[in-house]
C-alpha positions as CSV (number, residue, x, y, z in Angstrom):
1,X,100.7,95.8,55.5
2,X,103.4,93.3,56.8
3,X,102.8,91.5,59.7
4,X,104.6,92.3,62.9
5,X,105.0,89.5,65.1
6,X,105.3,91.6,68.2
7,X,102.5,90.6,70.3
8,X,103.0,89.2,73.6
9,X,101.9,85.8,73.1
10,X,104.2,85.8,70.0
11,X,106.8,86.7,72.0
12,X,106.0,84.7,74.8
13,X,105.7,81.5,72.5
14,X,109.7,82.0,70.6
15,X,111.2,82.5,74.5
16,X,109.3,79.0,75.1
17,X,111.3,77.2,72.8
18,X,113.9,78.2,74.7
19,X,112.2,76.2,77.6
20,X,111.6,73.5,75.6
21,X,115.4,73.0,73.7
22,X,116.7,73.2,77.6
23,X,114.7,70.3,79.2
24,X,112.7,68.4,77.2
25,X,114.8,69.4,73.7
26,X,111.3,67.8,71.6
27,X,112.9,66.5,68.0
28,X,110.9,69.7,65.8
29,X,109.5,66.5,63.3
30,X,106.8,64.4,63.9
31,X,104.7,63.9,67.0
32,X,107.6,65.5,69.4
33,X,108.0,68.7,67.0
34,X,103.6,69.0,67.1
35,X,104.2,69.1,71.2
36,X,106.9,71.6,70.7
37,X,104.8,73.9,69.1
38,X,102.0,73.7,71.2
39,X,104.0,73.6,74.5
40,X,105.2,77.3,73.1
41,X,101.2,78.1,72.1
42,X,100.3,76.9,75.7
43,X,102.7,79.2,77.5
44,X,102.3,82.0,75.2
45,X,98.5,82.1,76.4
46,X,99.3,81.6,80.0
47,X,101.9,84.9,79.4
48,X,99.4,86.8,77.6
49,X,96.4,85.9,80.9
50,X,99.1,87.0,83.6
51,X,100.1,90.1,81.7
52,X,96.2,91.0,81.6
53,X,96.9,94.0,79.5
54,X,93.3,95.8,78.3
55,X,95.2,96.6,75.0
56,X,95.4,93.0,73.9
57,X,92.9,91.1,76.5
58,X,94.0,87.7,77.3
59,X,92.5,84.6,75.4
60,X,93.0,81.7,73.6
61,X,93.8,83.1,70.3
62,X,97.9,82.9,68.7
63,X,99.0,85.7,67.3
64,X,95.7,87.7,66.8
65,X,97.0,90.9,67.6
66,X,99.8,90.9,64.4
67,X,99.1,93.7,61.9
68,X,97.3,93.4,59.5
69,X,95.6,90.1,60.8
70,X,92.0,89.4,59.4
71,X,92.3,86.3,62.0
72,X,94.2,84.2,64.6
73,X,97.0,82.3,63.7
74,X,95.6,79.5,65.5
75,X,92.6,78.8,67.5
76,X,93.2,76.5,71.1
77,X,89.2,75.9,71.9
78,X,88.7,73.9,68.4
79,X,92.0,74.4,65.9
80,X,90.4,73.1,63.1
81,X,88.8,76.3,62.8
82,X,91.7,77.8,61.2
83,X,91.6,74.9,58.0
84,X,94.8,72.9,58.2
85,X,95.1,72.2,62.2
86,X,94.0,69.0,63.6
87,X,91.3,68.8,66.6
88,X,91.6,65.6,67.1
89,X,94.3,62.9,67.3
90,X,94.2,61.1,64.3
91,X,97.7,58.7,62.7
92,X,98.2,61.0,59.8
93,X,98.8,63.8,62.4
94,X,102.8,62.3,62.1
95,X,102.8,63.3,58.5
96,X,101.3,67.4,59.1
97,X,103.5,70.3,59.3
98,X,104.5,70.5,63.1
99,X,102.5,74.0,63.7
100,X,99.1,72.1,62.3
101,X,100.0,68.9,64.7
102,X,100.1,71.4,67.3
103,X,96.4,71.6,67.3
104,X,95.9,68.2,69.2
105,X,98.2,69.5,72.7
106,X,96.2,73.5,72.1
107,X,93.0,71.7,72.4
108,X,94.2,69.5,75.5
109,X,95.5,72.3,77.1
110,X,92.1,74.3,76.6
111,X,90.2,71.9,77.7
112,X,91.6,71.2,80.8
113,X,92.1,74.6,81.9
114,X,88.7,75.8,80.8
115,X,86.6,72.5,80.0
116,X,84.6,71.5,77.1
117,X,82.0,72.7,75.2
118,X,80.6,76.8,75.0
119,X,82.3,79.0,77.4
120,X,82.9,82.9,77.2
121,X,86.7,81.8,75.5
122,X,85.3,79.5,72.9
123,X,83.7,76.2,72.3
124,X,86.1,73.0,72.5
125,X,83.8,70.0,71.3
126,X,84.9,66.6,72.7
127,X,86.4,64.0,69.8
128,X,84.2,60.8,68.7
129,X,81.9,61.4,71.2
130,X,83.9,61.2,74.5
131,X,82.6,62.9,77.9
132,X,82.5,66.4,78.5
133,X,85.0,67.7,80.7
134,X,85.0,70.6,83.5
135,X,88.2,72.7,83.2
136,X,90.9,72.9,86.0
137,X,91.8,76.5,85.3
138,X,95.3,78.4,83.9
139,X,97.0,78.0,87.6
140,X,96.6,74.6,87.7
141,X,97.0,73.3,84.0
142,X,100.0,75.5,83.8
143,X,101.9,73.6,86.7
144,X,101.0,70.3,85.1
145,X,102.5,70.8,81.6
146,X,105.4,72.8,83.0
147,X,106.6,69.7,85.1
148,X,105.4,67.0,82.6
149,X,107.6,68.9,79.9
150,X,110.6,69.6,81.8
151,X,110.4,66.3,84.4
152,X,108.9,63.5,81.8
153,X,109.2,64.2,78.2
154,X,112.4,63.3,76.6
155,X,113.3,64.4,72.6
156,X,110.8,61.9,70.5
157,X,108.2,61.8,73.5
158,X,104.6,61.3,71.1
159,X,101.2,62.2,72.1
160,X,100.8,59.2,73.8
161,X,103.9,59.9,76.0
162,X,102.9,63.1,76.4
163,X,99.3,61.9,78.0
164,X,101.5,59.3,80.6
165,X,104.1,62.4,81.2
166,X,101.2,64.4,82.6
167,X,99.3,62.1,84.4
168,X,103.0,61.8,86.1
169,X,103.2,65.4,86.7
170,X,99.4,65.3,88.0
171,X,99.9,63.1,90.3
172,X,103.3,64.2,91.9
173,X,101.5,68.0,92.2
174,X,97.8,66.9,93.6
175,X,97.8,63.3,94.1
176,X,97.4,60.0,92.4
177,X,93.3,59.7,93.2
178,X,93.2,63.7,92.4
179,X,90.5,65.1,90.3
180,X,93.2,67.2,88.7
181,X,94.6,64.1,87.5
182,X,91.1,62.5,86.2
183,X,90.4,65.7,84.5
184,X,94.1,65.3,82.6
185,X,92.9,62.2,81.4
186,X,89.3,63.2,80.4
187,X,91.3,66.4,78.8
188,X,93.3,63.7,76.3
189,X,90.5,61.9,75.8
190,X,88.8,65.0,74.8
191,X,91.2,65.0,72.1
192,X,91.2,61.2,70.9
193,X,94.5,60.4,72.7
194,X,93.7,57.3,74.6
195,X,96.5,55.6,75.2
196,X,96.1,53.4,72.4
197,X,98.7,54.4,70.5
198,X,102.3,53.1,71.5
199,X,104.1,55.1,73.3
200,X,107.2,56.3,71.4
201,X,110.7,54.7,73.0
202,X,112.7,56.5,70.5
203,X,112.5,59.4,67.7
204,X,109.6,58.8,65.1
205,X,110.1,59.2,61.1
206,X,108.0,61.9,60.0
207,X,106.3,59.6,57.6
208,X,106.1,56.2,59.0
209,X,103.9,53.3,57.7
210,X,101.2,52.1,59.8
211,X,102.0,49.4,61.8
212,X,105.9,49.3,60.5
213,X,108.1,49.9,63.7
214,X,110.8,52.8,62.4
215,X,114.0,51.5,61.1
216,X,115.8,55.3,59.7
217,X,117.3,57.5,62.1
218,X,115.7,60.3,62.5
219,X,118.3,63.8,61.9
220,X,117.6,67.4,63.5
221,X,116.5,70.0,61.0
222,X,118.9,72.3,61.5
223,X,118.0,76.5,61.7
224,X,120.5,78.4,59.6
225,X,123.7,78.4,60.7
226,X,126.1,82.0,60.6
227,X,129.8,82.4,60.9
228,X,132.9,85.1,60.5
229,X,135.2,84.4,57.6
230,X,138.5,83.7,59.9
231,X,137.2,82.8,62.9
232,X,135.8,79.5,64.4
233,X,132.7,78.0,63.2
234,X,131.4,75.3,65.3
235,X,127.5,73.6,65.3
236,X,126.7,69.9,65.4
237,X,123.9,67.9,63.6
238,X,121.8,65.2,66.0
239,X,120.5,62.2,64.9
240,X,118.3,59.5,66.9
241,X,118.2,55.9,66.1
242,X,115.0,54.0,67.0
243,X,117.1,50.5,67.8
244,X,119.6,53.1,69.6
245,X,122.7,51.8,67.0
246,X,125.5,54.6,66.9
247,X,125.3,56.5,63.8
248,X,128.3,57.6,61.5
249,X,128.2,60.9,60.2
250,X,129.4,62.3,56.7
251,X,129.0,65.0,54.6
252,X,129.1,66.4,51.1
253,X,129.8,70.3,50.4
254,X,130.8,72.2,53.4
255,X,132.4,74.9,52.5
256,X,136.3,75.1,52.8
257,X,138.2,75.0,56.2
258,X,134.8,72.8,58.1
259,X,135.1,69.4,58.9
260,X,132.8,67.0,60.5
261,X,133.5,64.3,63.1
262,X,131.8,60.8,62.0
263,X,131.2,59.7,65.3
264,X,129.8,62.5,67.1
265,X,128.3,65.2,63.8
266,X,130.0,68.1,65.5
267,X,131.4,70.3,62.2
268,X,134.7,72.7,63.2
269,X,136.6,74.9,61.2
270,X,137.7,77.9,60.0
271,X,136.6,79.3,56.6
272,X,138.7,82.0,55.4
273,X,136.7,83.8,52.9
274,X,132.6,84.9,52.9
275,X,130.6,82.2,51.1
276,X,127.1,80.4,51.5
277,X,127.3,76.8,51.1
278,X,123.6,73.9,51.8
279,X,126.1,70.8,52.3
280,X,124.1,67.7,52.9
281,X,124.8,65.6,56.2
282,X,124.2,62.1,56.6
283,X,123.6,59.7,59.8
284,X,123.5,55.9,59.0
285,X,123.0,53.1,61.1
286,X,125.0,49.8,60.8
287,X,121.9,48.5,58.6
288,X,122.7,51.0,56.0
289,X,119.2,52.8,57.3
290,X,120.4,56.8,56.8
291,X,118.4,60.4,57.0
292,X,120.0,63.6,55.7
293,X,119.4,67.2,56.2
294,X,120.9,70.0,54.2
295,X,121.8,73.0,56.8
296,X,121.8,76.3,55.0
297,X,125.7,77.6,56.3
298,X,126.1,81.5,55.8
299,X,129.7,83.0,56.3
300,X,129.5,86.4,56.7
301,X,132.1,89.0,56.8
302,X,133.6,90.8,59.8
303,X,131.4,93.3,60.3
304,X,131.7,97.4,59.7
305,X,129.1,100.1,59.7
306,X,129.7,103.2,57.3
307,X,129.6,106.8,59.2
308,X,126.9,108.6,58.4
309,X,129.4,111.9,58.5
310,X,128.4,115.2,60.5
311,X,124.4,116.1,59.8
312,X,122.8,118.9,59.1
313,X,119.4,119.8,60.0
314,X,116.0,122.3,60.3
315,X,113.0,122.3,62.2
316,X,110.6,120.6,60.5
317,X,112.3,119.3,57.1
318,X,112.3,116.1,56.3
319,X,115.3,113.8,56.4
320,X,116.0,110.7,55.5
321,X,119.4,109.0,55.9
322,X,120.6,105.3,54.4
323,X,122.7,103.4,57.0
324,X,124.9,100.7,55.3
325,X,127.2,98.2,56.7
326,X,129.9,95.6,54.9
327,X,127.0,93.3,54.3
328,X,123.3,93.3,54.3
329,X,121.9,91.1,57.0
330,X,122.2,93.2,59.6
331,X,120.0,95.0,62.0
332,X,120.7,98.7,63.6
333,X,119.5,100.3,66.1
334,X,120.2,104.1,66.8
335,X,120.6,106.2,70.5
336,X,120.8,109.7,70.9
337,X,118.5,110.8,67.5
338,X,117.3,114.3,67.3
339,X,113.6,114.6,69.0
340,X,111.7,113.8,65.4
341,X,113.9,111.7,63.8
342,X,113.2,107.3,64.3
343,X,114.8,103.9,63.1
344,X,112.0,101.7,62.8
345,X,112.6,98.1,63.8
346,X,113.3,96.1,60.7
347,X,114.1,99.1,58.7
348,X,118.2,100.5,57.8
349,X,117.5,103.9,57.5
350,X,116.5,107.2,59.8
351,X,114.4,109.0,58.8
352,X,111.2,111.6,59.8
353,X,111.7,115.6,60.6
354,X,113.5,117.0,63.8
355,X,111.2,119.1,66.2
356,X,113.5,120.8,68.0
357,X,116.9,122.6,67.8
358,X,120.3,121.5,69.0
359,X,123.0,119.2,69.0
360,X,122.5,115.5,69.5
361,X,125.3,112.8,69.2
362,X,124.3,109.9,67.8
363,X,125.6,106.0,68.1
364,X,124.1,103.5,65.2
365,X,124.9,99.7,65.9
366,X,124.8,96.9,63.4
367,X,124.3,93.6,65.0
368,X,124.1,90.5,62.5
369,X,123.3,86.5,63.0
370,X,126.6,85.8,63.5
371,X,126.6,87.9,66.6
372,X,128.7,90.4,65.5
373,X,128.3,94.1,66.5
374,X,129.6,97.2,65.4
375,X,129.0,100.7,66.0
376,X,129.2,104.2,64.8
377,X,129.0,107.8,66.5
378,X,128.3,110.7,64.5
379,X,127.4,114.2,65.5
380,X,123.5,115.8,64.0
381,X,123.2,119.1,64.2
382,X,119.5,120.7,64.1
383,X,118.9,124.3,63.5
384,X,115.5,126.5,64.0
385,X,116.0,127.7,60.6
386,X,118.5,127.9,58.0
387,X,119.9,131.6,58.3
388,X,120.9,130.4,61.8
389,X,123.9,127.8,59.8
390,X,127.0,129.5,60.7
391,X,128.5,130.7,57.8
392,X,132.7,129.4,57.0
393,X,134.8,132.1,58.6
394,X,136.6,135.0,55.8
395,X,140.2,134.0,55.3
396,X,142.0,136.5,57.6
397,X,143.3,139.8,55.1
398,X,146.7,141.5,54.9
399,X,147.9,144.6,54.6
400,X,146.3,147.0,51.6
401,X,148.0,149.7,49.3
402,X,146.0,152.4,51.5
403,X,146.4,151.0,55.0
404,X,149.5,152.1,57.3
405,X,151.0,150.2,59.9
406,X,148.6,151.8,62.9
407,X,145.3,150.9,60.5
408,X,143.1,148.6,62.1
409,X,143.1,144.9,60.9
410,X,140.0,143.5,59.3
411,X,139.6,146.0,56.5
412,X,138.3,142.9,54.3
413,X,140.7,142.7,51.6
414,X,142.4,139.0,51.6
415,X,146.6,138.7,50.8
416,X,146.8,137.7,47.1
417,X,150.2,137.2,44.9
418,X,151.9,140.8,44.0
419,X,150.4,142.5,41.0
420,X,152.5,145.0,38.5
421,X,152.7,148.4,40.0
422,X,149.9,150.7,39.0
423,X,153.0,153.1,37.8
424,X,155.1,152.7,34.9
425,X,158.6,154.3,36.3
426,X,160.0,155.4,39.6
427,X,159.6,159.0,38.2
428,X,156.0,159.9,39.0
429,X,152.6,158.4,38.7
430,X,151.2,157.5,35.2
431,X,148.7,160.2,34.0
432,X,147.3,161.0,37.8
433,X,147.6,157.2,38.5
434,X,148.1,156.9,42.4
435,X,151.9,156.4,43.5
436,X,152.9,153.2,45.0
437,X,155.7,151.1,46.2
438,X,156.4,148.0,45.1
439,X,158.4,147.3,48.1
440,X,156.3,148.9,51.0
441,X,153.1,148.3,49.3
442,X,152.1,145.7,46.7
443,X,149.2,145.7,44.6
444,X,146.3,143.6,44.9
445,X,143.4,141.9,43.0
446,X,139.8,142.1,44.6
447,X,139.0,138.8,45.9
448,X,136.0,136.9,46.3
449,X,134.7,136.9,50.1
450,X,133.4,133.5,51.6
451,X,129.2,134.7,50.9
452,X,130.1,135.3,47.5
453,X,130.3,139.4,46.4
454,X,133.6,140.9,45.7
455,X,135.0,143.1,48.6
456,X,136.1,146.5,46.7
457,X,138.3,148.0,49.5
458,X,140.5,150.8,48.9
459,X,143.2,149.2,47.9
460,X,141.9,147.5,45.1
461,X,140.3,150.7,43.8
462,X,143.5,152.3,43.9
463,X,144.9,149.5,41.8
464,X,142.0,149.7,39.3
465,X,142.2,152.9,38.8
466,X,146.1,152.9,38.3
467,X,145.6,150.0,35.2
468,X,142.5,152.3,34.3
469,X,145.0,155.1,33.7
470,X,148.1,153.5,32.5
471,X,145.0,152.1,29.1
472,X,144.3,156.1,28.8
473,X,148.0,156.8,28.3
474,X,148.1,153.8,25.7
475,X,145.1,154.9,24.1
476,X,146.1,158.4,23.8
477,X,149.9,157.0,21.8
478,X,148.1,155.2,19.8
479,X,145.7,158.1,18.6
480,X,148.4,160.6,18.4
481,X,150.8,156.9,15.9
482,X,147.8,157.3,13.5
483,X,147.1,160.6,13.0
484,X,151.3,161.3,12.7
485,X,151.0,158.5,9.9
486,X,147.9,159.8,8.3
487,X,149.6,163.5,7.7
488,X,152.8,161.6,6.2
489,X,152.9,163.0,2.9
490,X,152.4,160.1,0.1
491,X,155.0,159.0,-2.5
């Protein structure tokens, strides 16, 4: 079964990125992008404690309550636990994936709120043997990494700078002789963080040599960028260098219509037609020292959303209706649907079977990562069962051979073109066919009514039976032709 990533310490930790690109804005590489991570770990577990919701009890855990999970995404008391997270603060830790490098700030964070050791959360052994620690608690730990984020750590702060940042914030919020701030730096040296390692003044390379000060810029990985084929596309690609020389920008690839300013990486433009372009952008320092990334660019088209059309329904049968739009990476969401009947999150079709009768009106909105939105309303119609669909209305009739000008309308017969007269002459009726009037009273055809028999009213009887007659009277000639020419003497 897929995962949803729905719990509230999921939640809580993508809304803290937020937090972090607004004040500290931690480069997501290296060091800085480990401390991004688990600044959004730290404050989806304070979220999850003050929620306090008996359906998913608060604790330490990521992402534990995602379906289908055999286990936590990550573990704050010891992260190692989950097999590719570090505990401890070691100098490959620059070189991990930024979510594994996390592990070191989860297990600072955990033991300063709760302390080291076995508790009813977890157990949080200290690194290479340094002291045990007695935790501070959520209330406390909380206001220290909020302030030493958003007060003291710039874009490539490190570990290191993140240990000085909150023995800042500790002091500023309880003192500079506090306990809170001796058990900050017990908590780092908890996790191996001692101070020892410089203290970054500049963004980090994600895979520097020991002991080799950095020399590259570092560049921004870029998240996918979406726009509208004719209308303005603007983003901007960031670099960092260590000896803080400018860096010029270029690029190779974007798509038709984008430029890029060398002296600032803000790309512009206008791309006139829907195309997907991975155009490689470069920041070099006067050395010739460069990084690249390759932003994925996606330009979409302007977005539409297909009506449905007017629905039909019954109690308790199943339906299942495909939404579509001009393009595919959209998501809809649906107001208004008939008690029964759901979109799913995720999914681009309704579907399920309606409960109860009536008329609902319906509004389905496409929204895509561009930021477009469009709608559409349609009307679904729910009956108890199906006799109760109103049947199309009979086509209104006209006047029959046998009705007068005082006989009551509706006698079911519909107007058709004029037929021959049922009689042959103005002199009488054909062998007892009834007399008509081609000018007062045309003959007509039985017609098919709108639930499917044919209506037999009197005037089409009296027309059959005038055709019936006028075949006798042909029959009978022809009878009377060959028995004339069988009495014919022969030569």
């Amino acid at each position: 079964m897929p995962a949803a990533w729905t719990s509230i310490d999921t939640v809580a930790h993508e809304m803290a990125h937020g937090i972090t690109s607004a004040t500290a804005d931690l480069i997501y590489a290296g060091e800085s992008g480990s401390l991004n991570e688990a600044a959004s770990d730290i404050f989806g577990a304070l979220v999850e404690f003050h929620a306090d919701n008996p359906a998913d009890p608060p604790d330490y855990l990521q992402s534990e309550q995602r379906n289908g999970a055999d286990k936590p995404l990550r573990f704050m008391d010891d992260p190692a636990k989950d097999g590719e997270s570090l505990s401890c603060w070691t100098p490959a830790l620059k070189s991990l994936d930024v979510h594994h490098g996390s592990g070191v700030g989860n297990k600072f964070f955990y033991t300063l709120a709760v302390g080291s050791g076995k508790s009813k959360w977890g157990d949080s052994p200290t690194c290479g043997g340094a002291p045990a620690v007695t935790g501070i608690g959520n209330d406390k730990a909380g206001k220290i990494w909020y302030r030493a984020l958003t007060t003291y750590m710039v874009s490539y702060t490190n570990y290191s700078a993140a240990r000085e940042a909150t023995l800042k914030a500790a002091a500023d919020l309880y003192g500079a002789d506090s306990s809170e701030r001796k058990a900050v730096d017990a908590a780092w040296k908890a996790v191996a963080v001692d101070g020892s390692d410089p203290v970054a003044t500049g963004p980090q390379p994600t895979d520097p040599k020991p002991g080799t000060p950095p020399q590259r810029p570092a560049i921004e990985q870029l998240p996918p960028v979406y726009g509208v084929a004719g209308k303005p596309v603007t983003f901007t690609v960031k670099a960092y260098d260590p000896q803080d020389d400018p860096v010029t920008y270029s690029a190779t690839g974007l798509p038709a219509g984008l430029t890029l300013d060398p002296a600032t990486g803000r790309v512009t433009g206008v791309v006139a037609e829907p195309t997907t372009a991975v155009p490689e952008v470069t920041a070099k320092d006067p050395a010739g020292n460069s990084a690249m990334t390759k932003p994925s660019i996606y330009i979409l088209p302007p977005l539409t959303v297909n009506s449905p059309g007017q629905r039909i329904g019954i109690v308790g049968s199943t339906e299942f209706v495909k939404l579509k739009s001009s393009h595919d990476e959209v998501k809809y969401t649906a107001t208004g649907l008939p008690p029964g009947l759901t979109l799913r999150p995720g999914e681009s079709f309704i579907s399920g079977s309606p409960t109860t009768a009536g008329t609902s009106t319906v509004v389905v909105t496409a929204t895509d990562p561009a930021g477009q939105r469009a709608s559409v309303t349609f009307e679904w119609r729910v009956y108890a069962k199906v006799s109760d669909i109103p049947r199309p209305p009979r086509p209104s009739s006209g006047p029959s051979a046998s009705s007068s000008p005082s006989a009551p309308p509706g006698s079911g017969s519909s107007p058709k073109p004029a037929a021959p007269s049922a009689s042959r002459s103005s002199s009488g009726p054909a062998a007892g066919g009834p007399s008509t009037s081609p000018a007062s009273s045309p003959a007509t055809e039985p017609t098919a009514a709108a639930d499917g028999p044919l209506a037999l009213t009197g005037a089409n009887v009296a027309g059959l039976a005038g055709i019936g007659a006028l075949f006798v009277v042909v029959g009978v000639l022809l009878v009377t032709v060959r028995r004339r020419r069988s009495e014919a003497p022969r030569a």
